[in-house]
C-alpha positions, 0 to 999 in steps of 0.5 A, a space after each residue: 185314471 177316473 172318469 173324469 179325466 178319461 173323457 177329455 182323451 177319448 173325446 181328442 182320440 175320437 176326433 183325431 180318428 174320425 179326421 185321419 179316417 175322414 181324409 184318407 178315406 177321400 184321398 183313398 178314394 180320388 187314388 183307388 176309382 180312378 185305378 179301378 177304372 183304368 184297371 178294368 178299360 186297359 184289361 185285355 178284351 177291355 173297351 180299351 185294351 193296354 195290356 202291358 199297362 194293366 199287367 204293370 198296374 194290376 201288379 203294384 196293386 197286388 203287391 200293395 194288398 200283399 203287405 201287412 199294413 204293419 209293415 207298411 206303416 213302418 216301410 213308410 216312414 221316410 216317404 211319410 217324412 218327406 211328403 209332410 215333415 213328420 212321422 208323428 201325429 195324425 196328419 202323418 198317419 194319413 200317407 200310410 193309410 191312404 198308400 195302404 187302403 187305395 190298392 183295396 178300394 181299386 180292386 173294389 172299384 173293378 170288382 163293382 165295373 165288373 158287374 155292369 150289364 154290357 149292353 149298356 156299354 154296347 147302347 153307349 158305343 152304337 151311338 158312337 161314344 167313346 171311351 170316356 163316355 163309356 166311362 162316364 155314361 154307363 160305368 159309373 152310373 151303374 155301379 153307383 150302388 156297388 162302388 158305394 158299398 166298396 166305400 162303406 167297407 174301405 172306411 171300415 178298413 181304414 178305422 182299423 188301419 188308423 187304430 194300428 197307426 198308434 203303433 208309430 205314434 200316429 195319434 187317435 183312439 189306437 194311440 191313447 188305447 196303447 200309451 195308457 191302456 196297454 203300456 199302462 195296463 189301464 183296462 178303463 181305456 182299453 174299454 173306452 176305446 174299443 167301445 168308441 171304435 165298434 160304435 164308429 164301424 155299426 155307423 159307417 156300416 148301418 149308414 152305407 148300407 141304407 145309402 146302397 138300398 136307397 140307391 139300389 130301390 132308385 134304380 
C-alpha cells in the first residue's frame, strides 16, 4: 500500500479514535465522579456513612478494574447490541470502553477526595452546611487539580482501550493497525498508526499536565 492511498485510512482512523476516545471519555466522566464522590461520603467514618451501600459499590468497582478490557469487550457484546443496535463500528465500541474506564476514573476520583485537607469540610459543617455543600463547596473545588490529572491519565487508558476495541471491529486506528497491518503484514500501517497513537497520548499528556500546574499555581 503506497502513501497515497494510506493517508485517507489513517485520517478516517485518527478521527474515528479521537470521537470514540472523546465520548466515552464524558460519558467515563458523568459515570465514574459521581461513583467517586458517593464512594468516599457513604465510607464508614464518611460525612455520610452508608456502609452497606459502600461495601456493595466499592465491590462492583473492584470487580469491574479486575477484568481484562479484552474480556470485557467480548462479555459486552449482547449489552452493547441492546443498548445501540450493534457490535460493529466506533459507536458500538463506546459502551465497552466507557463500562471498562468508569470503574478507574472512580477510584481516581476518590483517591483525588482523599487528599482534601479536612478542615476545609470542618469550616463548611461549623457554618452548618450539609452534605451537599460539603460536596459542592469543599471537595470538588479542592481537588480540582488532582481530579484533572485523574482525567488526563483516563483519556490516556481510554486510547488504548479503543485501539483494542479493533479486535471486534470497533473501528479506529486499532482496527486499521490489525485489518491491513496485522492480517495483511503491512509494516507501513503498523507504523502510520503507532506514530498517530504515541502522537495523541504526548497531547493528552503534555496538555493535562500544563492544565494541573495552571491550576495547582492558582491555588
Amino acid at each position: 500500500m503506497s502513501w497515497d492511498a494510506l493517508w485517507p485510512l489513517l485520517y478516517d482512523g485518527t478521527l474515528e479514535t479521537l470521537y470514540m476516545v472523546s465520548l466515552s471519555a464524558l460519558f467515563t466522566v458523568l459515570l465514574g465522579l459521581p461513583t467517586g464522590v458517593l464512594l468516599y461520603v457513604s465510607r464508614p467514618g464518611g460525612v455520610a456513612p452508608l456502609p452497606k451501600i459502600n461495601a456493595l459499590l466499592g465491590a462492583i468497582i473492584n470487580t469491574g478494574r479486575s477484568l481484562p478490557f479484552i474480556v470485557l469487550l467480548i462479555a459486552l457484546i449482547p449489552l452493547t447490541r441492546l443498548i445501540v443496535g450493534t457490535t460493529l463500528g466506533s459507536t458500538a465500541a463506546i459502551v465497552p470502553i466507557t463500562l471498562g474506564a468508569f470503574p478507574f476514573f472512580a477510584r481516581l476520583a476518590e483517591s483525588a477526595l482523599d487528599e482534601v485537607d479536612y478542615g476545609r469540610i470542618e469550616a463548611v459543617l461549623s457554618m452548618g452546611g450539609g452534605v451537599r455543600h460539603i460536596i459542592f463547596k469543599a471537595l470538588l473545588p479542592e481537588a480540582l487539580p488532582a481530579l484533572l490529572a485523574g482525567v488526563t491519565l483516563t483519556v490516556i487508558m481510554l486510547i488504548g482501550f479503543s485501539s483494542m476495541a479493533g479486535v471486534i471491529g470497533g473501528g479506529g486506528l486499532g482496527d486499521l493497525a490489525i485489518r491491513y497491518g496485522y492480517q495483511r503484514f503491512n509494516n507501513r500501517v503498523m507504523f502510520g498508526t503507532i506514530v498517530l497513537l504515541i502522537a495523541m497520548v504526548q497531547v493528552v499528556q503534555m496538555t493535562g499536565d500544563r492544565l494541573v500546574r495552571r491550576l495547582a499555581h492558582r491555588r
